[in-house]
N, C-alpha and C positions, 0 to 999 in steps of 0.2 A: 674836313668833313663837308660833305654836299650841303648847300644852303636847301632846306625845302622850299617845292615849289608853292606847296599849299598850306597855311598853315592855320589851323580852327584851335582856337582857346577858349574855355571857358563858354562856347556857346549856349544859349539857353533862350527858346521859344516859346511865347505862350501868347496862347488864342484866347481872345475875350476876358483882358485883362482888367475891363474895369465892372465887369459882370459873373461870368460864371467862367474864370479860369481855369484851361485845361495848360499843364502845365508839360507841355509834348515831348519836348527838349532839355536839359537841365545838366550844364556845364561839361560840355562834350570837350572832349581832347584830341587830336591826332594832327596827325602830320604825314605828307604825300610828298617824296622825294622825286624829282625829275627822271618819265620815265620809268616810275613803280607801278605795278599794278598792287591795288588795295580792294578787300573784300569788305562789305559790310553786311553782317548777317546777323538776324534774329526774327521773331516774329511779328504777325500784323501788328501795327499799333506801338510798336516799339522807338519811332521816330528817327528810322534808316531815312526814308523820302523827307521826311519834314525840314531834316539835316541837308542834306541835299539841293533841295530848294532856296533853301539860306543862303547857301552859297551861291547858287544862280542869281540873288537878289526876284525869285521870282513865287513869293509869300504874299500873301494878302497883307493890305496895310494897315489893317485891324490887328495882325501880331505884333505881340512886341518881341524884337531880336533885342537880345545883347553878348554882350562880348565881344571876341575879337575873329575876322576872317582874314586873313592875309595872305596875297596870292603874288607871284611878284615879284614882292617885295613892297605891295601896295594894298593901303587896308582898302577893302571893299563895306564893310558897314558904312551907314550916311554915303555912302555915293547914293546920285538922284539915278532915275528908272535911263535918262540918256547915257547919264557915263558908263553904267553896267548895259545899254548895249552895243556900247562899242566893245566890249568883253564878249559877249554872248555869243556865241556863230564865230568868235576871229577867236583868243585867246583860251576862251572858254565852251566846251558843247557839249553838251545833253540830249543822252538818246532817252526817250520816253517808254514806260510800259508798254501804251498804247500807240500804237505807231497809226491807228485810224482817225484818233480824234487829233493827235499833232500833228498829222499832214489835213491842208485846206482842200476841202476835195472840189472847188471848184476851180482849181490849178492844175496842170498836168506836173507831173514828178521834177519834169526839164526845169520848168518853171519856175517851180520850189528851189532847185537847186541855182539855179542861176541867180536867184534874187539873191540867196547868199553870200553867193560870192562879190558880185557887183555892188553887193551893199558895202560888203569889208573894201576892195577895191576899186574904187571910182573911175580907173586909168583903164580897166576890161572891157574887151569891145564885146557885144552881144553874141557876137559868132566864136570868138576864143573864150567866153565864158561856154558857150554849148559844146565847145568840142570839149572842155575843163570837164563838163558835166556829165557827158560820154564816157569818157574819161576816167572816172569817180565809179560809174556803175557797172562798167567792167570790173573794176577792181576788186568791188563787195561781191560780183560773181552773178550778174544778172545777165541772161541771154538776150541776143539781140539790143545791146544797149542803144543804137541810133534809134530802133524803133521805137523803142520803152520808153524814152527821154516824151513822148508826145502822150503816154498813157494817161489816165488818170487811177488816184489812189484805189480807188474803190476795184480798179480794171487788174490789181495786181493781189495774189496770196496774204495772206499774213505774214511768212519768212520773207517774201517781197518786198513787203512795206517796211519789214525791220531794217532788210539792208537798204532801201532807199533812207532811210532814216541816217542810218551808218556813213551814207556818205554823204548826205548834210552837213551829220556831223564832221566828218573831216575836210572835207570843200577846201578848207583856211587853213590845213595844216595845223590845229590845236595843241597847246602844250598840255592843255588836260580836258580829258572826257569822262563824263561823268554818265554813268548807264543805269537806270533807274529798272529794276528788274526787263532787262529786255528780252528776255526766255520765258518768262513766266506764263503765256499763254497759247507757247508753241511746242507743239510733237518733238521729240527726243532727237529725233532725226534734223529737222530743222533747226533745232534748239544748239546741236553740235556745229551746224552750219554758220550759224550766226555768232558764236562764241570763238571759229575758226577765224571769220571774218572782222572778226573785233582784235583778236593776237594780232591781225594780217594789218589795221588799222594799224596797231600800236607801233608796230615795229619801221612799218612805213613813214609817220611823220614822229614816231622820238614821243609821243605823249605820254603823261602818268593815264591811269584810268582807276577809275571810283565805282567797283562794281557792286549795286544793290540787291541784295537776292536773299531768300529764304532757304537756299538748293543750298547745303555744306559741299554736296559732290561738287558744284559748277566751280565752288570758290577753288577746293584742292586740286582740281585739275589746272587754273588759270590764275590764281593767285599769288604774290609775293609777301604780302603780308595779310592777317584779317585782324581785322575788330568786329565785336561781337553785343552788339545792342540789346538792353532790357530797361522798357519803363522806362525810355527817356533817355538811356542814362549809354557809356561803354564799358559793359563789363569785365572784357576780357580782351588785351590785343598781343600779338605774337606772330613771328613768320608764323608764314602756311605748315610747315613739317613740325615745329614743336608743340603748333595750337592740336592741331588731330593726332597726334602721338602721348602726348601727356598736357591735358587742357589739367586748369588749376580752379576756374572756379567752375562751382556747380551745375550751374545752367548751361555753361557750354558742354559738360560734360554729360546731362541729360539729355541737349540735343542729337549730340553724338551716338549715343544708346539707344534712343528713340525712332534714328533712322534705319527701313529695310536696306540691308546692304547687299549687293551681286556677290564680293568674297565672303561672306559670312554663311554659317552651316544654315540651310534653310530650316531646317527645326528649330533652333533658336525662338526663343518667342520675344518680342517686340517690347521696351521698358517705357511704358508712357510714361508722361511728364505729366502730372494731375494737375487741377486747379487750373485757375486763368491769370494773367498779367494783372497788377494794379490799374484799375481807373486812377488818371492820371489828373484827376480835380481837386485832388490835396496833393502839397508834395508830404513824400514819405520819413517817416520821423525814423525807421530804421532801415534795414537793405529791403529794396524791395523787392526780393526775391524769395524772402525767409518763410512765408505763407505758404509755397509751392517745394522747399528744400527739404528733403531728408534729414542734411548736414545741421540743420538749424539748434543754436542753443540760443540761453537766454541772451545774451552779449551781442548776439545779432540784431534784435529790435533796440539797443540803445544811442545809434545811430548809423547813417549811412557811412559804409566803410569807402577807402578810397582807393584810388585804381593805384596801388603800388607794384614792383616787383616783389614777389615770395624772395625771402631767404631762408637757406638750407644749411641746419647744422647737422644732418646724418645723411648716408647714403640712399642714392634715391635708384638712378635707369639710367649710368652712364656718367662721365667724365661731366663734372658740371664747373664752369669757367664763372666769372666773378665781372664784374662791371671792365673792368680791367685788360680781361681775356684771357686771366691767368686761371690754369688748373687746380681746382680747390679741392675735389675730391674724386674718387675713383671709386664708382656705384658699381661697378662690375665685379670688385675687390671688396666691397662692404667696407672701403675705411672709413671711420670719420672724418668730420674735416676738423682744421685746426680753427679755422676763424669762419665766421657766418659767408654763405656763398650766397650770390644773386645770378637769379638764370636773366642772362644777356635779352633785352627788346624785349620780356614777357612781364604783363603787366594783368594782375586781378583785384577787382572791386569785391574781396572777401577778405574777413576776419579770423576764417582756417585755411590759407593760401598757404600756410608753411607748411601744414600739417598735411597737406595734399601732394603737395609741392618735394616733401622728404619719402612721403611713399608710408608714412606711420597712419596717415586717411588714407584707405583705400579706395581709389574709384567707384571698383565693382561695390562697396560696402555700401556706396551712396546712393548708388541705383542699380537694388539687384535685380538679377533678371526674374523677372515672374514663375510660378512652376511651371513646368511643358504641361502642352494640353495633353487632360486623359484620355486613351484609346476611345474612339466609340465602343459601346458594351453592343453594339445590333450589328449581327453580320447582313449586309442588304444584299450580299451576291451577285448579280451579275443585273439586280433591277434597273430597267431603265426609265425614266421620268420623262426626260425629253427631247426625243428624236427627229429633226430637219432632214428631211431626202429630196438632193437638188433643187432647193427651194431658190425661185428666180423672184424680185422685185426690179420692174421699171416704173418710169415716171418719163408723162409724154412729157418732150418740150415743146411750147407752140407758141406763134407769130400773130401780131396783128389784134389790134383793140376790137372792132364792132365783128368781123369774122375772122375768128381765131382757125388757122389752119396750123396741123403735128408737123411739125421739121427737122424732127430727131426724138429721140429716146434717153432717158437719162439711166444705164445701167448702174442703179446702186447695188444690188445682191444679184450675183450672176452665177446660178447654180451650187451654192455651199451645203456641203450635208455634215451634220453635227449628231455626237449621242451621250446625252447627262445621265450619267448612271445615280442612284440612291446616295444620299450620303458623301457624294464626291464634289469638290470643285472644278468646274470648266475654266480657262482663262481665254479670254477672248479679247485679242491686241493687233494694234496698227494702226496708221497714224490718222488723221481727223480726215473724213473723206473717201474712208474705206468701206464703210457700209455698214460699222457694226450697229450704229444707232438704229437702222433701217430694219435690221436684223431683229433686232432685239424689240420694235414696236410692233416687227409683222408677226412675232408669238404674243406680244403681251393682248394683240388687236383679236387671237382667239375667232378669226374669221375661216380661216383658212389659205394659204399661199394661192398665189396670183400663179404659177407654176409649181410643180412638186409638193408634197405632203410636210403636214408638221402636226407632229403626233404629240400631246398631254397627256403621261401615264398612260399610254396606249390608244389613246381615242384621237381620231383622225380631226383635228379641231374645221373642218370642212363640212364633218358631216352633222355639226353642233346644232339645236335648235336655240332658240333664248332663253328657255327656262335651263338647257343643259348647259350653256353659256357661262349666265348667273352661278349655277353649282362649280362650275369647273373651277371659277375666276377665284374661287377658296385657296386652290390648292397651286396656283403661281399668283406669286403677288412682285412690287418691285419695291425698290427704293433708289432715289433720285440724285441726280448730281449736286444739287444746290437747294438741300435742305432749308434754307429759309425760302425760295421761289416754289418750294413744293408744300409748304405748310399756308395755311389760311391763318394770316394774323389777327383776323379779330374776333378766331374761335378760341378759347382755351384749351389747352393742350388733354383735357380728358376729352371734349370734344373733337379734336382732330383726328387721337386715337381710336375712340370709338365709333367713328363714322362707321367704318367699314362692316361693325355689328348691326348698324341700326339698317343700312340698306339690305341686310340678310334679315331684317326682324327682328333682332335679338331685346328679351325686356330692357328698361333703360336700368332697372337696379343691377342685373347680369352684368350689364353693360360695363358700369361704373365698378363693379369685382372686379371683373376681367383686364379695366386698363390698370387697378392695382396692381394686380400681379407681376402683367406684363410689363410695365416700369420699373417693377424692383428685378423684374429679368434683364434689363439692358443696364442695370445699373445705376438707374436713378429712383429719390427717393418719393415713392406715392405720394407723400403729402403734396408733392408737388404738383398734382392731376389739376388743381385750378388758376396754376401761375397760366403764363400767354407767352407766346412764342418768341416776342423781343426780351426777356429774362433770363434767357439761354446761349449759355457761348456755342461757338459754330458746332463742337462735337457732342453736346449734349443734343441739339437740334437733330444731329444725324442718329442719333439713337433714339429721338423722338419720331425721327422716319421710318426706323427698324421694329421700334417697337408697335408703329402705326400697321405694317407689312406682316410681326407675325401675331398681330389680335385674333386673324382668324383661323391662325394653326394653319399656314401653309406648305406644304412639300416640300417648293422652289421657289428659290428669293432671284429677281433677275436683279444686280447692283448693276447702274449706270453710273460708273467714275464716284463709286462713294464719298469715298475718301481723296479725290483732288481739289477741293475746295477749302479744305482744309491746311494748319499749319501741320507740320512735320512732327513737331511736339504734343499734338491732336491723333491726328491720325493711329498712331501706333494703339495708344486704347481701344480706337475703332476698329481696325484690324484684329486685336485679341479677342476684342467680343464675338464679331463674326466667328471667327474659330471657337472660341467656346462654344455659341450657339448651336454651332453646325455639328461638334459633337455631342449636345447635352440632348438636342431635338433632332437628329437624324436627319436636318435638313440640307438641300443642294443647291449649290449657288452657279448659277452663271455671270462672271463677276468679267465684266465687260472695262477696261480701263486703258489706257497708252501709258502708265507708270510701270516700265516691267521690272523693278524694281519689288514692288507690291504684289506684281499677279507675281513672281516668281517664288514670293513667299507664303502665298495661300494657296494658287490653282496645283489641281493635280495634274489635270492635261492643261493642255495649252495650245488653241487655233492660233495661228497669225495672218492676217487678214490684208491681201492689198489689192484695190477695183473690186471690191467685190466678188472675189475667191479666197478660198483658203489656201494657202501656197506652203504652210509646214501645222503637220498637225499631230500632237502625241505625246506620250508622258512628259509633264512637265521638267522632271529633272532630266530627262533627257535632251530635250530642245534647248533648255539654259546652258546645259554642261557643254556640249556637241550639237551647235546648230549646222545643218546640210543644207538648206537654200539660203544663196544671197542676201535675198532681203532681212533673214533671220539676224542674221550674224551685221548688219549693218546696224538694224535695233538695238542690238546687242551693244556695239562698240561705242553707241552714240550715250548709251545710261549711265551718267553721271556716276562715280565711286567717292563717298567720304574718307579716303585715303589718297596722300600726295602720290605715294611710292607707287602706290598700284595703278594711278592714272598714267604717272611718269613710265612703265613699265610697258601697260596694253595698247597694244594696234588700235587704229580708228581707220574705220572706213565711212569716208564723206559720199553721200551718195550726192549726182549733181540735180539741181532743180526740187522743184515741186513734186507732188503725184499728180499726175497727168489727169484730166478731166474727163470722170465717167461718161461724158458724152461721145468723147473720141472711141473709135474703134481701133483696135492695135495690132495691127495680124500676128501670129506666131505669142510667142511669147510677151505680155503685157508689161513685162517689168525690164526687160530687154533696155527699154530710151534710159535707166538709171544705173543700169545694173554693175557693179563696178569689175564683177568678174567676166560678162560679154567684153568689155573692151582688152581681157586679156588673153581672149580665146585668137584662135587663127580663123582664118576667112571662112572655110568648108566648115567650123562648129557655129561660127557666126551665122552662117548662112541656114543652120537648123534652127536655130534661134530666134532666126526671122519669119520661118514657115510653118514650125509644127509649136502649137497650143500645145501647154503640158500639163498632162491631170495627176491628181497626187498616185506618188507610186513608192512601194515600201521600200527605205531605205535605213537599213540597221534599227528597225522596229519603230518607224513612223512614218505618215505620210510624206511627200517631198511631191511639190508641183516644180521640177529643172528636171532637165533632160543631162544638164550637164552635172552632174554631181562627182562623178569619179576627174573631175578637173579641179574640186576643190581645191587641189593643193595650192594651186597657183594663188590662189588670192592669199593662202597663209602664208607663203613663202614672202608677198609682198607688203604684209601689215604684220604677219605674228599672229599670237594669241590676242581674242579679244576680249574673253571673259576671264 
């Protein structure tokens, strides 16, 4: 057997140990064999980074570490800050969440990378470290690498700076990299690009890698093994195909259920995970997941159970092998077994692992699905709410401090026409930089378009005075991406709510009924109308946003990324409510987000949005099932699936680069420098490609902005199916 390369015992961290211990960490286990990729996933606060940093030896010195970390074959605990970094950047590398604040932005990229190297090797002349370093940023996939090598951080994208990060990290050739959520604040697109470029890592210098993520999809697509963190603690580890096939304890099982999935029947309704994690200021006297379980009996609060394998004395889902490798039973056949079986590398921190484990606990019993939403009772017909006709937004760019002269135009919204019918959801996607935010501020601004109309329940918002302004702003209201940066923390929560009454007038007793109600509408309880804004986990906050948005009985909720702030185990609540809402109150959402995961499970149409056009647009189940432009189907292939088999199955199509910068002008078709099906057309279609701009045009009952469409096949012929 492989000696592992990494090996963590027993670890257990904790911050402010002689004052107000937070106890972050608490006797982690695993092991990273030469070479493996490992997942580590659960939610915020669960102490995946905390773990991780340990290992770096890169923890404040106010924590106290203990246990054991062994890398090697050499312990790293008590090594001083020199010997771990002769580890750091050679043997050991760590790619950051943030790739802006870990790159020095007073360094060019070259720089950064060069100093790496020449730090681990002394004997590197400065010019075969630059060519090393050239070198590197081809490899992660960065254009023009001679030139880039002299940029600086800030001068490069976000997916830029991840892959410049990328090859830092491997510069030295590392036997292990440790990747601290590095998708987490990038477009799906990019996020596949970086996740390709990290396989392309692995496979090129022989590393294990240590992936940190909250995505279950990213783990099952790239994965060999996962562990699955709560409260500190590992609750669950198992290869990738038995953990998302038959997971054994509960929290992983409620994660699994709680995520929108692409294969799954879009009716389905969504099984949130209630409650929140333990504050981790006491350790816990029983499992600390039993406040938030279904499964929970008394035997659970008498102490914390421990991460064993389940054993199986009845038929469970298939031939189950024993520590051994021998065949103990045949679940296909329903026999018994003779003697207790153990499922091989699966390991759960529950006290009904058996009972889950034999198939006598049912999953589904644990977390069942919610009932489907009821019909709306109001037929709205063909009402329309709110209508965009080639509505244009620029933004001058200009030069020059004391006389500022215009030397360009920034097209963010270049001619989109949209129509929200009553009662319907819109989906509106594509990735950061496509216009939708711009979109969405020139309706909620109720001024009137800078170009083309945009009409509120039929009124031309152009031709609004102030007072018809104020009246309008009743009937669209929003809600924000980052519920705590949109709430006023030192108002109380009846006050935040009831703002929006008092600037219409409304008495303050009305006032103080009214946010009653509307809080036991989103599902939280009135008494709570004078707690404060820090008293609330992230999805309660967001309901405190919703319920802020519909005080004044709104028509149309505009959602900006509601729910990506949030944990995955959060969100799906959030998501129900909406639908509930939306049928209880007949109201219509423009639900603006880049998770098409999410929109795919709420909107009913769906824009997709790239430079600032719309490039496919029309019944949602239509564009998921059967996308016809390029860019759709690239989106598509890039959203993560919480299933091995079905990652392992669908095409991926990597688009190259960034999106191009609204300032650029791009003759002919805009999407053409990415498009991965332009480079498999012939010259004469290429050559249409480059001269005729394409407006959306019906193609099997939606809009379609390609002129190439009946060429589709070519790209399926060369990926497959993506959805």
């Amino acid at each position: 057997m492989t000696e592992p390369l990494l090996t963590v015992s027993d670890l257990s961290v904790t911050f402010n140990p002689k004052t107000k211990p937070v106890y972050a960490v608490r006797g982690v286990d695993y092991t990273v064999a030469p070479g493996e990729f490992l997942g580590i996933v659960g939610e915020s606060g669960s102490g995946k980074s905390v773990s991780s940093m340990a290992v770096m030896g890169l923890l404040p010195s106010s924590a106290q570490v203990e246990g054991s970390i062994r890398f090697d074959g050499q312990e790293l605990l008590g090594k001083n800050d020199r010997e771990m970094s002769r580890l750091r950047g050679g043997d050991i590398a760590m790619v950051f969440q943030d790739p802006l604040s870990a790159l020095t932005p007073v360094y060019t990229i070259g720089q950064q990378i060069v100093e790496g190297l020449r730090l681990h090797d002394r004997s590197l002349t400065q010019h075969a470290a630059r060519t090393r370093a050239e070198e590197l940023l081809r490899v992660v996939g960065i254009p023009n690498p001679a030139r880039r090598l002299d940029a600086f951080p800030h001068e490069f994208s976000g997916g830029m700076r991840q892959r410049a990060m990328i090859a830092i990290a491997i510069a030295n050739d590392p036997k292990l990299i440790i990747a601290d959520e590095p998708t987490t604040a990038l477009d799906v697109t990019i996020q596949a690009q970086i996740l390709d470029v990290l396989q392309t890592a692995k496979d090129m210098t022989g590393a294990a890698v240590v992936l940190i993520t909250h995505d279950l999809g990213v783990v099952a697509g790239n994965a060999d093994r996962v562990a699955v963190m709560y409260a500190g603690r590992i609750v669950e580890t198992a290869p990738v195909e038995p953990l998302f096939r038959e997971p054994v304890m509960p929290y992983t099982i409620g994660l699994l259920r709680s995520m929108p999935n692409m294969t799954a029947a879009r009716t389905e309704r969504l099984v949130p995970l209630e409650g929140r994690p333990p504050l981790l200021t006491q350790k816990p006297t029983g499992c600390p997941f039993a406040d938030r379980c279904p499964a929970v009996i008394d035997a659970c609060r008498d102490g914390e159970p421990a991460l064993i394998a389940p054993t199986i004395t009845q038929a469970g889902a298939g031939a189950i092998t024993n520590a051994g490798g021998d065949t103990v039973a045949d679940i296909a056949t329903g026999a018994a077994v003779s003697a207790p079986a153990v499922l091989v590398d699966h390991t759960a921190a529950c006290i009904r692992r058996d009972e889950i484990a034999a198939g006598t606990l049912e999953r589904s019993e644990i977390f069942p699905r919610p009932d489907d939403v009821p019909e709306a009772t109001i037929d709205h017909g063909d009402d329309v709410v709110l209508e965009l006709t080639d509505v244009v937004k620029t933004f001058p760019l200009t030069k020059g401090a004391l006389f500022r002269r215009q030397i360009g135009e920034v097209h963010a919204v270049d001619g989109i026409s949209l129509t929200l019918k009553r009662g319907q959801v819109l989906g509106l996607v594509g990735e950061s930089g496509c216009g939708k935010t711009t979109t969405i501020m020139e309706i909620l601004e109720l001024a009137g378009a800078q170009q083309g109309t945009i009409r509120v329940n039929g009124v031309d918002t152009a031709s609004l005075s102030k007072k018809d302004r104020l009246a309008i702003r009743r009937d669209i209201q929003v809600v924000f991406q980052d519920p705590m940066a949109s709430i006023d923390p030192r108002l109380d929560i009846g006050s935040v709510i009831g703002e929006p009454l008092t600037v219409h007038g409304v008495a303050k007793d009305e006032i103080r009924r009214r946010v009653r109600e509307v809080l036991e509408l989103v599902g939280l309880e009135p008494s709570y109308i004078d707690r404060y804004p820090h008293e609330f986990s992230g999805g309660q906050r967001q309901r405190i946003g919703i319920a802020r948005a519909l005080i004044v009985e709104p028509k149309i909720l505009v959602l900006d990324e509601p729910v990506s702030a949030l944990d995955v185990s959060v969100q799906a609540g959030v998501i129900n409510l909406l639908e509930d809402l939306k049928h209880r109150l007949g109201l219509s959402y423009l639900f603006v987000a880049h998770d098409l995961s999410v929109v795919r499970h709420i909107a009913d149409d769906v824009a997709v949005m790239y430079l600032g056009r719309i490039v496919e647009y029309g019944d949602g189940d239509k564009v998921f099932s059967d996308p016809q432009h390029p860019y759709t189907r690239a989106l598509l292939s890039a959203v993560p699936v919480p299933d091995p088999s079905a990652e392992a199955a669908r095409g991926r199509i990597l688009l190259d680069g960034d999106l191009p910068s609204p300032t650029e002008r791009i003759d002919g078709c805009r999407f053409r420098t990415r498009c991965p099906l332009y480079q498999l057309l012939d010259e004469g279609r290429q050559e249409q490609c480059r001269t005729v701009d394409p407006r959306l045009q019906d193609v099997h009952g939606r809009g379609v902005a390609c002129i190439q469409t009946d060429q589709e096949h070519l790209l399926t012929e060369r990926v497959g199916a993506v959805v």
